[in-house]
ROTI-977458 format. One line per 2 residues: number of its first residue (from 1); for each residue x, y, z of C-alpha. Coordinates in Angstrom, 3 decimals. Layout:
NUM) X:Y:Z; ...
***
This chain:
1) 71.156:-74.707:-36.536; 72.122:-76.673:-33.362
3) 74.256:-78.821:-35.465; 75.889:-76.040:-37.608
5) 76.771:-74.690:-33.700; 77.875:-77.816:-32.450
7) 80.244:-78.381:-35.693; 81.734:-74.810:-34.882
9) 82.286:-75.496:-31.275; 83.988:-78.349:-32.456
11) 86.001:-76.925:-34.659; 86.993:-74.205:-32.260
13) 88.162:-76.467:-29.687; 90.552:-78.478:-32.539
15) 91.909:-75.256:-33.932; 92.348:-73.629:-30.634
17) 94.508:-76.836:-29.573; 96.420:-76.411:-32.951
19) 96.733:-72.875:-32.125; 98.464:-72.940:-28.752
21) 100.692:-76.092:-29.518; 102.305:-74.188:-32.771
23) 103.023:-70.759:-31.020; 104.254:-73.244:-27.667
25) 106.663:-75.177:-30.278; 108.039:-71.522:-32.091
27) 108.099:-69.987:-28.450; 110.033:-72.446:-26.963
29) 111.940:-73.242:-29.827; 113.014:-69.886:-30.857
31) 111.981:-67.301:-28.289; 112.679:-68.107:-24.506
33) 111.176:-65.157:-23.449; 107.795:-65.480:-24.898
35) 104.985:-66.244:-22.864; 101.732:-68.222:-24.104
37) 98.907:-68.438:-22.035; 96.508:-71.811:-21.728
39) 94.707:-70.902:-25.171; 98.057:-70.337:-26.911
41) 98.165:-66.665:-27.210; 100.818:-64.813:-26.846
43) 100.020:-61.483:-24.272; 98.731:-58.451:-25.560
45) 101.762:-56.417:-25.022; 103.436:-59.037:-28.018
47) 101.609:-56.470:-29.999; 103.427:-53.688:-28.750
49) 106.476:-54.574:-29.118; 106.451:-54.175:-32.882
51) 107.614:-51.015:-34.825; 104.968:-48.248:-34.313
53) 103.048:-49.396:-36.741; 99.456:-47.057:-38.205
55) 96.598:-48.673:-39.686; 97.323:-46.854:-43.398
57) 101.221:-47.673:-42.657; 100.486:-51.539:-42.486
59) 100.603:-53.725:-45.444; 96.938:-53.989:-45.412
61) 95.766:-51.318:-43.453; 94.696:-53.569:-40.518
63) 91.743:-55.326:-42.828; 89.960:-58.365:-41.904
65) 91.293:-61.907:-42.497; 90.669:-65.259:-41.914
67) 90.804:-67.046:-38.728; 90.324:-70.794:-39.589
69) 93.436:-72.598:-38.137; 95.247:-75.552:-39.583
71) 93.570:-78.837:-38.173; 95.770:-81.175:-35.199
73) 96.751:-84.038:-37.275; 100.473:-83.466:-39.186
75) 99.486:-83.219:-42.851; 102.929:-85.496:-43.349
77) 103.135:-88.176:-45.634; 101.781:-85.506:-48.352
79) 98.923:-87.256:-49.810; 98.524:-87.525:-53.738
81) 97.297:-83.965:-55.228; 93.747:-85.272:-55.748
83) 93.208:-86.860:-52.478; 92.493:-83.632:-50.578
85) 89.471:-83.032:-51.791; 87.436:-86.294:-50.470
87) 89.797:-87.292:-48.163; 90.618:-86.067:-44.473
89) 91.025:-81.790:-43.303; 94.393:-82.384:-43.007
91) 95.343:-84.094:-46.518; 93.547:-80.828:-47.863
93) 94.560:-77.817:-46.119; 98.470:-79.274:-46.478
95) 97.654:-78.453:-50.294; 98.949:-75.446:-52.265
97) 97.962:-74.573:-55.614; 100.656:-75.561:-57.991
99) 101.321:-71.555:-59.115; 100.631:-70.013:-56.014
101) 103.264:-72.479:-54.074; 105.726:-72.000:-57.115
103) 105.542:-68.095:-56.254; 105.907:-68.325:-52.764
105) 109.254:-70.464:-53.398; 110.222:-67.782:-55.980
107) 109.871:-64.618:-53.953; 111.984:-67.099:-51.258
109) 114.615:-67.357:-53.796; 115.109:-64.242:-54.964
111) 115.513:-63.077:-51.514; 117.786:-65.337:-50.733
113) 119.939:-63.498:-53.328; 118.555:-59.802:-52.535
115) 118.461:-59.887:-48.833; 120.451:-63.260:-47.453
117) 120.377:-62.078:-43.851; 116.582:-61.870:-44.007
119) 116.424:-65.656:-44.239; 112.712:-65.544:-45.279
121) 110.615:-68.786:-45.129; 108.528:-69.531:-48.453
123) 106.442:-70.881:-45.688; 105.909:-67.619:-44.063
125) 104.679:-66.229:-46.965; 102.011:-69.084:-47.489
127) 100.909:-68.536:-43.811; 100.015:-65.110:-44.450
129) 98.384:-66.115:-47.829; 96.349:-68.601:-46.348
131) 95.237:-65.932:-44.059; 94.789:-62.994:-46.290
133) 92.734:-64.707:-48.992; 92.763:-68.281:-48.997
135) 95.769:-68.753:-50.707; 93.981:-66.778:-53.612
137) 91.219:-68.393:-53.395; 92.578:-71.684:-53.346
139) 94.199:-70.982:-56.368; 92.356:-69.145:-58.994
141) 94.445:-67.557:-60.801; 95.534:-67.576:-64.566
143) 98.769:-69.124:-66.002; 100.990:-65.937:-65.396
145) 99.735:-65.967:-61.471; 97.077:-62.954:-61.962
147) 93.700:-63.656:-60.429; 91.089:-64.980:-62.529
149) 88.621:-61.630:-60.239; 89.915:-59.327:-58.045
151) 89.956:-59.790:-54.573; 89.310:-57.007:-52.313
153) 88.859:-56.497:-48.984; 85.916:-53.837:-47.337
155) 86.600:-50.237:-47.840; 88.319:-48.773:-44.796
157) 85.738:-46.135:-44.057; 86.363:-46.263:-40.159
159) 82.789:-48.467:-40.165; 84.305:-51.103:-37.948
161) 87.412:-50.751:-39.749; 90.017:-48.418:-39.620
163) 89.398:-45.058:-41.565; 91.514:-45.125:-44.549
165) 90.925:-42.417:-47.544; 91.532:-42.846:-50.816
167) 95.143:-42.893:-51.503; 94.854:-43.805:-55.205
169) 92.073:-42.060:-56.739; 90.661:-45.966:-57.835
171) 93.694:-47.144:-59.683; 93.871:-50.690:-58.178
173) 90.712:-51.058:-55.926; 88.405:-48.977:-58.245
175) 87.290:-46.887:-54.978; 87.541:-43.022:-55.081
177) 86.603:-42.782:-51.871; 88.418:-44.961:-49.710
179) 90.985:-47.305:-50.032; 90.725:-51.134:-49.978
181) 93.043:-54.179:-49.493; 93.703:-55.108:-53.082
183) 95.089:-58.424:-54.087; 95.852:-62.008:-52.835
185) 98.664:-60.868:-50.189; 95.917:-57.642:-49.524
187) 98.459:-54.682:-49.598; 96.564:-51.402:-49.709
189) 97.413:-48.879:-52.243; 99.021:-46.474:-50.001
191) 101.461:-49.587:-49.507; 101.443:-51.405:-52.535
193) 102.831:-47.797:-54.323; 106.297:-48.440:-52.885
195) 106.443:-51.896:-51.755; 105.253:-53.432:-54.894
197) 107.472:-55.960:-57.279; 107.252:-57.387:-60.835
199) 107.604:-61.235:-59.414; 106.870:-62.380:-62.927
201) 108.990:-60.154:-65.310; 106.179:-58.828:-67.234
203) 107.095:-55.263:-66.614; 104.331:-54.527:-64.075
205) 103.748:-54.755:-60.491; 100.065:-55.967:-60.152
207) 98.973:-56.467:-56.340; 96.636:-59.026:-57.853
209) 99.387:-61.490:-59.458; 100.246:-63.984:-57.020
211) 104.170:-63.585:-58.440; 104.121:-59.968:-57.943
213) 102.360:-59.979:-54.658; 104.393:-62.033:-53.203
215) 107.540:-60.560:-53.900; 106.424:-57.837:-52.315
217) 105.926:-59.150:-49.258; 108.844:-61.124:-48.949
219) 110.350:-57.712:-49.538; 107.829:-55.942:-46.691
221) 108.980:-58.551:-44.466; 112.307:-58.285:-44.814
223) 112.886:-54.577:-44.396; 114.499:-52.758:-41.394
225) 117.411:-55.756:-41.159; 115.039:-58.031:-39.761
227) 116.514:-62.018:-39.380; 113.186:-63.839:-39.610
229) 115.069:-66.917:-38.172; 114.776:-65.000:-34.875
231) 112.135:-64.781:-33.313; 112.178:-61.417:-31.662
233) 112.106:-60.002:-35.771; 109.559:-62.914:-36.890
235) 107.009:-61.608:-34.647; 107.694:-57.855:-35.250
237) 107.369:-58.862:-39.399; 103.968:-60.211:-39.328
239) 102.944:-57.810:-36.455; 103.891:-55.116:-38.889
241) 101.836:-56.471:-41.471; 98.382:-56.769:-39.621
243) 99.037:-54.966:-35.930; 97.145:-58.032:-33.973
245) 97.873:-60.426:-31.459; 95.113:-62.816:-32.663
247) 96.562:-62.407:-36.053; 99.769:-62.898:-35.332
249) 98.893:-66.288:-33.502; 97.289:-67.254:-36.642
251) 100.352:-66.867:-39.262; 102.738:-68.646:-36.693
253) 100.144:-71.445:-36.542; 99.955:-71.643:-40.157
255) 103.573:-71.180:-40.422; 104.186:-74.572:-37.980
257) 101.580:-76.562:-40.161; 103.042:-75.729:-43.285
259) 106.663:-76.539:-42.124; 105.835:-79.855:-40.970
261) 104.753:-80.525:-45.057; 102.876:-79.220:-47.830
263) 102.509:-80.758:-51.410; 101.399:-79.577:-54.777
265) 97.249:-79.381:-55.896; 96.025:-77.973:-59.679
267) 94.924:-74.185:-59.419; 91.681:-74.150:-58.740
269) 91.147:-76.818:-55.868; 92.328:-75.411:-53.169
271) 90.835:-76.006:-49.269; 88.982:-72.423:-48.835
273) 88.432:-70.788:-45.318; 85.425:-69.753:-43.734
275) 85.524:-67.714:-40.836; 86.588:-64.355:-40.773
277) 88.041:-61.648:-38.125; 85.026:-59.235:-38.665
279) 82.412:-62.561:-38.819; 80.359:-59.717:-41.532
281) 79.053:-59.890:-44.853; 79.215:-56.400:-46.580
283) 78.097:-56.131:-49.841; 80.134:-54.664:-53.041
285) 83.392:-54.738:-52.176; 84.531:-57.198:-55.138
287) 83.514:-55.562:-58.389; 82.128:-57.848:-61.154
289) 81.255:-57.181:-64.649; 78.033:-55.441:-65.666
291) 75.107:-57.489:-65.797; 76.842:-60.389:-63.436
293) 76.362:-61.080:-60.291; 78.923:-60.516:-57.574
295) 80.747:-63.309:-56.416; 80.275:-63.385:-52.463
297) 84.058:-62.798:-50.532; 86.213:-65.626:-49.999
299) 85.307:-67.864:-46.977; 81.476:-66.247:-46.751
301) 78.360:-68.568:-46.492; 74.980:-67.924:-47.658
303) 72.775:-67.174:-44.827; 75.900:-66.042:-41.986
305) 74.534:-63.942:-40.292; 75.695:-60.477:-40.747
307) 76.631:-59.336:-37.233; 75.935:-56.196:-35.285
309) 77.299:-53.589:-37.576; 75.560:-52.032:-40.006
311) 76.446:-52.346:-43.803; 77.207:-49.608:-46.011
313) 75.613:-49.045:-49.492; 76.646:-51.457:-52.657
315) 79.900:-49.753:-53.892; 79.859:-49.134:-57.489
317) 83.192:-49.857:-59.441; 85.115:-47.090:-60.748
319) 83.446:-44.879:-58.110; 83.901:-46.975:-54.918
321) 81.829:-44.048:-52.946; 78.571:-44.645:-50.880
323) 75.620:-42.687:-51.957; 76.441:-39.938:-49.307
325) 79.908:-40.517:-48.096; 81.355:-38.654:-45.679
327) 84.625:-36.439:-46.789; 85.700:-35.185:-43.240
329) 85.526:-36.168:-39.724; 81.748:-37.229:-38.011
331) 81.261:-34.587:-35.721; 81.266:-36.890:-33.520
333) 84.433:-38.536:-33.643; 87.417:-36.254:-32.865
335) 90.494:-35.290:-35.320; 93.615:-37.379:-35.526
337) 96.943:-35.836:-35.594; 96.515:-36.366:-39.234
339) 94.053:-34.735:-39.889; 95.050:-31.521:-38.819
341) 98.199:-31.583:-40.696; 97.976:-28.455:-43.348
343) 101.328:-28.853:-44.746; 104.814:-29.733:-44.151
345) 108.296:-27.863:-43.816; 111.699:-28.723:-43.989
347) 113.618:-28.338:-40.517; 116.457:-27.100:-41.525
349) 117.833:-30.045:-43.694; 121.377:-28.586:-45.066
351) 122.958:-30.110:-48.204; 121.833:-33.205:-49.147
353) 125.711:-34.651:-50.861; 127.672:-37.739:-50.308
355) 130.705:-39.653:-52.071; 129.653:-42.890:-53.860
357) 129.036:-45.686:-51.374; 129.097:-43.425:-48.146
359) 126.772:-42.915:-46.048; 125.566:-39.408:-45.916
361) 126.310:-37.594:-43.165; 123.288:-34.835:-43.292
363) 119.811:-36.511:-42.739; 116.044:-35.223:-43.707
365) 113.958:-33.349:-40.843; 110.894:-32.681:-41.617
367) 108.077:-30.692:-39.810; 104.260:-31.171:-39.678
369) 102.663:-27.936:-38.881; 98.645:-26.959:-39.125
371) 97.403:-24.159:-41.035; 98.561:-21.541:-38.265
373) 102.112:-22.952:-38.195; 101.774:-25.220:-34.490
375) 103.580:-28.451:-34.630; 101.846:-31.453:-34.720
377) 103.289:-34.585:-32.824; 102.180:-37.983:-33.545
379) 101.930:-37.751:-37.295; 103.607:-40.302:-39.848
381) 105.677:-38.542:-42.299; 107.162:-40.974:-45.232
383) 110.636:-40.596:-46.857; 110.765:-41.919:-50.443
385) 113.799:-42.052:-52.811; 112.302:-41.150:-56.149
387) 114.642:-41.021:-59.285; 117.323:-43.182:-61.251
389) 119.435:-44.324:-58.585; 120.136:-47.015:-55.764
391) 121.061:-44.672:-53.085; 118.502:-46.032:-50.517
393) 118.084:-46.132:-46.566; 119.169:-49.250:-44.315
395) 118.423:-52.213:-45.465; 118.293:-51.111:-48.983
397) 114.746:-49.786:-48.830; 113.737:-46.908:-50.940
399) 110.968:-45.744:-48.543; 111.055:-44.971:-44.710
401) 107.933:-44.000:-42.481; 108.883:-41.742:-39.149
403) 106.179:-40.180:-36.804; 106.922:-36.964:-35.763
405) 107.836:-35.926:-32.381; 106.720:-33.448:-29.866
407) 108.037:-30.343:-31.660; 106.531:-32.003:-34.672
409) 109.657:-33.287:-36.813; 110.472:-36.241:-38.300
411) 114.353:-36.967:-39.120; 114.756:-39.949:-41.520
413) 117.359:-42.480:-41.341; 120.385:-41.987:-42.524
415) 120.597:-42.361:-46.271; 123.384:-44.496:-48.005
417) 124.304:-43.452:-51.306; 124.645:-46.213:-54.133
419) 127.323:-46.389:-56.765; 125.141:-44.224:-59.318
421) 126.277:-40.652:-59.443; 123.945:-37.722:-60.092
423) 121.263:-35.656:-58.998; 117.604:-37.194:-57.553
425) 115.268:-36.530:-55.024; 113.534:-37.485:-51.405
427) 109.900:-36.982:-50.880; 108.412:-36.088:-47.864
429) 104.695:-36.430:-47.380; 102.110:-37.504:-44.640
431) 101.054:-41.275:-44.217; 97.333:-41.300:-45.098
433) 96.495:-37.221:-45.559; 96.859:-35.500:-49.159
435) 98.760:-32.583:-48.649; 101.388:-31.288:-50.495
437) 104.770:-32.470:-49.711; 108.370:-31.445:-49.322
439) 110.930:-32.817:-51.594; 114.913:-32.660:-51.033
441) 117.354:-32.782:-53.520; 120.030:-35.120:-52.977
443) 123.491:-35.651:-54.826; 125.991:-38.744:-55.353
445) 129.040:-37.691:-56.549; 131.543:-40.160:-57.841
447) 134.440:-41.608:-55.460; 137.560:-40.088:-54.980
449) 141.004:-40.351:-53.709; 143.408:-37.792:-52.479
451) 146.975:-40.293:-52.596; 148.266:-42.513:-54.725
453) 151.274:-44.840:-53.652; 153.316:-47.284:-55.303
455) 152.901:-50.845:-54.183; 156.360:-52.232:-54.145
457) 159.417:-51.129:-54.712; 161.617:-53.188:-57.133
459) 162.806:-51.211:-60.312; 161.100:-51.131:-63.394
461) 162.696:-51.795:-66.172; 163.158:-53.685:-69.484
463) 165.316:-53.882:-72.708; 164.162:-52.127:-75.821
465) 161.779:-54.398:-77.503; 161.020:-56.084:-74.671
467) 158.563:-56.394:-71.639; 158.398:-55.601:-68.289
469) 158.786:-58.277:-65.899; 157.380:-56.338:-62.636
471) 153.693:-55.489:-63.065; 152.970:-51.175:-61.754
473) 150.712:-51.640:-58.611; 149.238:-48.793:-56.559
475) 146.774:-48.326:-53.773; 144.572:-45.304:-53.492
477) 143.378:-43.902:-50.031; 140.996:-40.687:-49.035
479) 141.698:-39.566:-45.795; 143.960:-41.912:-44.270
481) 141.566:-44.832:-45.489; 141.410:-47.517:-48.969
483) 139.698:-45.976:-51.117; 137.977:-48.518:-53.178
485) 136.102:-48.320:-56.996; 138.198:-45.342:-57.671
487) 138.732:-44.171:-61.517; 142.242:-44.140:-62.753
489) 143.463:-43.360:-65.532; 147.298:-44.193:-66.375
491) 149.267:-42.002:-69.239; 152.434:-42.323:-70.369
493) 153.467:-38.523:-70.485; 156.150:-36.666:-72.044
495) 158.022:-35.604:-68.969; 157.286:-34.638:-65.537
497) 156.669:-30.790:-67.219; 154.808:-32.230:-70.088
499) 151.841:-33.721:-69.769; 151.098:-34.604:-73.156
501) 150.877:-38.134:-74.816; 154.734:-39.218:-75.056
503) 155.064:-41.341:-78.778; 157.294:-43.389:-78.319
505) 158.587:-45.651:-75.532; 156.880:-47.912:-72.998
507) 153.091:-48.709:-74.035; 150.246:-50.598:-73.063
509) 148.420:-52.868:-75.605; 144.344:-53.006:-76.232
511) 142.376:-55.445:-77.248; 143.620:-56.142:-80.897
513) 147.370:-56.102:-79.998; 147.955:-52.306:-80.822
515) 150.072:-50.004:-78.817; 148.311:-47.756:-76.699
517) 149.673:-45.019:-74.299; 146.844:-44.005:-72.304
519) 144.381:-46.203:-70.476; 141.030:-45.138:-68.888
521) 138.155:-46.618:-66.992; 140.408:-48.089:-64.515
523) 138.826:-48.942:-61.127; 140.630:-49.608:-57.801
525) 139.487:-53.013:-55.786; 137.695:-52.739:-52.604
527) 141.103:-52.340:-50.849; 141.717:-49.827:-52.737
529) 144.693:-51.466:-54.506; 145.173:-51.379:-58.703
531) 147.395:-53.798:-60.793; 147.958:-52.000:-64.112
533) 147.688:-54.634:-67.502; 151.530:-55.471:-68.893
535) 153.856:-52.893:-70.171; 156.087:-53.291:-73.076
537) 158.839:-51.131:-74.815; 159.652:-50.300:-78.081
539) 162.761:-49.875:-79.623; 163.557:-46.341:-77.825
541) 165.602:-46.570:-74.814; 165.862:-44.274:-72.182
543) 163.915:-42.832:-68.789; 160.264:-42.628:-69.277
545) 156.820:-41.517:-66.773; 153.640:-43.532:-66.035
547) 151.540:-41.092:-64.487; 148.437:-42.310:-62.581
549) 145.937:-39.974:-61.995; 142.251:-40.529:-60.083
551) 139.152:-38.198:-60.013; 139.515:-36.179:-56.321
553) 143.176:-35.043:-57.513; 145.406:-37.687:-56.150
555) 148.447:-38.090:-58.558; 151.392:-40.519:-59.199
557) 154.558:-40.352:-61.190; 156.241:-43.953:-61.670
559) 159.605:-43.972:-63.663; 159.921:-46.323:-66.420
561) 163.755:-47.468:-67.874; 164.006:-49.167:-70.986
563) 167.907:-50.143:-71.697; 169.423:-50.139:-75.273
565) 169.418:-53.856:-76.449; 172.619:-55.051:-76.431
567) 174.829:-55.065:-79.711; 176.547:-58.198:-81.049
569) 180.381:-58.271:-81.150; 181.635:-59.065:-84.632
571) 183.494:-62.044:-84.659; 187.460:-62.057:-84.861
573) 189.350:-62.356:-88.894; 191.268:-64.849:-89.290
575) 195.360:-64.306:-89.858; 195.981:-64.109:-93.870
577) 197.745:-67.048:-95.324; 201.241:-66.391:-97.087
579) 201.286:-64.935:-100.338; 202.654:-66.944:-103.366
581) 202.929:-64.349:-105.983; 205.893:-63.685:-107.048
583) 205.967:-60.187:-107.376; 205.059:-59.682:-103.521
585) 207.110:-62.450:-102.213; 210.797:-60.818:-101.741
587) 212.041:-64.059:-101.611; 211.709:-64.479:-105.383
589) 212.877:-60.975:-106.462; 216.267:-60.695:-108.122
591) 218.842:-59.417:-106.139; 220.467:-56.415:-107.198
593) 224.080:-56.728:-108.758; 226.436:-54.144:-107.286
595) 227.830:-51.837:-109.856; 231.923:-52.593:-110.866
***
């Protein structure tokens, strides 16, 4: 025992070194005002400084994760993949499994493309797997990335841990009960319902694939605009992922060691951790198959002692429940905000409409009220877009958590609709409390544009038969202002009276070469500006109309002239030569003999 204490004092002084020197290098590298004291912690109020953030509104609820800490030595040059497992701490906790790392690099990628301003780190996102669970358990996970077991964290009863209820009647932790962190990044269900992703096209979003999961926090971590190159939104990210200091410290520390080099181990042979935040064992909170015996959490020991806190009864999978579980408040422990919440009302939300790729100009209130109608302050209400459409808030999220304020409302950011038109909906409900919600219809309507000018002004015109040299160009505005993605369609009419097809004249050609008089689908650019394809002209000359019409109203007439083609002169006869017959040519006619 003396020696297992001595090896952990040890260890504590190493990893507390490690500790202080990688929040000192990100501190003073990326955040001057940040202040670390002598153990390399950051000050408490670090904490508070992040986004309100509620147990149930974190990624994973505030559960328990690991505190090892990478060891001091650099793990550069990478040793070979087998050599961490004999050779020194550092060789071995600088190796990722081979499809764990390939995820993390993924999600990286794809949000390089989704959200370039986020500037997530692949290495981020193997801090906070390290920490979670051990990079999943160093590794053991099938060939599409799913875990070869589950792996849960303890039910969030409020037994040391924060008091979580079941948000998911069971579906991905198997608990009816309570809720649990599910899955090698340990999102909770409440959170994994709207922030999960299908990271390995398969056409689910699993919180225990290693693909999905971690697309899904890339995502988590990049909403709300945050630039993860700065430091300011780095520390409000993880912070809003696990709401501690001391965990906080532990990512960035992770997040230095990992930067400085990692290289690629088999699945399977991952370094695993062994200390944990809540330093307890509690029993059946990873369900196994009947007749087997559970596998004991990542990072636990045989024999640890089980701390101060008393362990609940063996969950059973499928009913996750205690033998005598509590289904409302101890007596003993006073009501949340929360839990006094009896239903919601809207606040006088008005019409819920906006024009294609504007920003609506009405936004959601919502009101938490108890069962005799008195507002309740202090209470998360979540806003999520639910429907066929991209209309979503800032930062392209589709869900947004506000607490309410003193007079108990909530007022959601400011939605922005997409480019899909049509009818869908916002849900309000209450972060962590079943009760029925409110939901608000919302409405994109297509863009529209109330002018339509010419660009240019140089005649158009063209000889019958022929083409026009001078392409039509117009720009389309809405108030003053481009209006951009409009649909146009362009008709050669009859007359300015006479809107029907004209047959003859100036025409457009489609795709096969054929003469065509009416286009639509037209869109206008981003500046609002439209070149229409080439006009030609048949063999009818005269005055004709383009008109140019776009959804909102706007129209345009633009004169066409198509001049007669131009007739050949004959060319001039020649003079006739002089006649030799005889009985034309006077000169051989007799001349007539004057009478005696």
């Amino acid at each position: 025992m003396a020696a297992h204490i001595g090896r952990r004092l040890r260890k504590g002084a190493a990893t507390t070194a490690v500790a202080a020197a990688a929040v000192a290098a990100l501190s003073a590298s990326q955040a001057p005002g940040v202040t670390v004291d002598d153990q390399g912690r950051q000050s408490t109020g670090d904490a508070t400084s992040a986004p309100d953030t509620a147990a149930d509104d974190s990624a994973t609820g505030n559960s328990p994760y690991y505190t090892d800490l990478p060891p001091l030595n650099s793990p550069n040059p990478s040793p070979s993949a087998g050599s961490g497992a004999t050779g020194d701490q550092s060789a071995a906790e600088a190796g990722i499994p081979a499809t764990v790392l390939d995820a993390y690099k993924q999600a990286e990628a794809t949000l390089r493309t989704k959200k370039p301003g986020c500037n997530l780190p692949w290495q981020l996102l193997a801090a906070i797997g390290k920490v979670e669970s051990g990079q999943a358990r160093g590794g053991r996970v099938k060939a599409d990335g799913t875990t070869v077991t589950p792996i849960l964290g303890p039910q969030l009863d409020g037994n040391g841990f924060a008091l979580i209820r079941d948000t998911d009647n069971g579906a991905y932790d198997g608990n009816r009960m309570y809720d649990q962190a599910v899955g090698p990044m340990q999102f909770i269900p409440s959170t994994w319902e709207w922030a999960g992703r299908d990271g390995n096209g398969d056409g689910r979003k699993d919180p225990n694939n290693i693909y999905d999961a971690a697309l899904a926090a890339g995502h988590y971590l990049c909403r709300f605009d945050w630039d993860l190159s700065q430091q300011s939104d780095l520390r409000k990210a993880i912070l809003s992922y696990n709401n501690s200091t001391d965990y906080l410290n532990t990512v960035l520390s992770w997040l230095e060691f990992y930067r400085k080099g990692t290289h690629e181990i088999p699945d399977g042979t991952g370094a695993l951790p062994e200390d944990r935040s809540d330093e307890t064992v509690r029993p059946g909170v990873t369900p196994s198959a009947p007749g087997t015996t559970p596998p004991a959490r990542p990072g636990t020991r045989p024999g640890k002692p089980a701390g101060s806190r008393p362990s609940p009864s063996p969950t059973t999978p499928g009913t996750g429940s205690p033998s005598t579980p509590p289904t409302t408040p101890s007596p003993s422990t006073p009501p949340t905000p929360t839990d006094t919440v009896h239903h919601l009302e809207d606040a006088g939300t008005g019409t819920l409409t906006a024009m294609a790729g504007h920003t609506f100009a009405e936004r959601i209130s919502t009101r938490a009220e108890t069962e005799a109608g008195k507002a309740v302050a202090k209470v998360r209400i979540r806003f999520t877009v639910v429907g066929d459409t991209d209309t979503a808030f800032a930062g392209g999220e589709s869900v947004a958590t506000v607490t309410t304020d003193a007079s108990g409302v909530a007022v959601a950011p400011a939605l922005q609709a997409g480019e899909r038109t049509g009818a869908f909906a916002v849900q309000a409900a209450v972060v962590g409390r079943s009760v029925k919600g409110v939901p608000y219809k919302v409405t994109v309507t297509q863009r529209v544009a109330d002018a339509l000018a010419r660009v240019g002004d140089k005649e158009l015109a063209c000889v019958a038969g022929g083409e026009f040299a001078e392409p039509v160009e117009i720009k389309a505005t809405y108030g003053g202002e481009a209006a951009g993605k409009v649909a146009v369609t362009a008709k050669l009419v009859t007359s300015a009276d006479d809107p029907a097809e004209n047959d003859n004249g100036p025409y457009f050609k489609d795709a096969d070469g054929k003469a065509v008089r009416t286009l639509t689908g037209l869109k206008t650019g981003a500046d609002g500006q439209l070149t229409l394809p080439k006009l030609y002209a048949d063999d009818t000359a005269g005055t004709f109309l383009l008109r140019l019409t776009t959804a909102g109203g706007a129209t345009l007439d633009v004169k066409l002239t198509v001049e007669p083609a131009a007739t050949p002169s004959p060319d001039p006869s020649p003079d006739p030569e002089p006649s030799t017959d005889p009985s034309t040519d006077p000169s051989t006619e007799p001349s007539e003999t004057p009478a005696a």
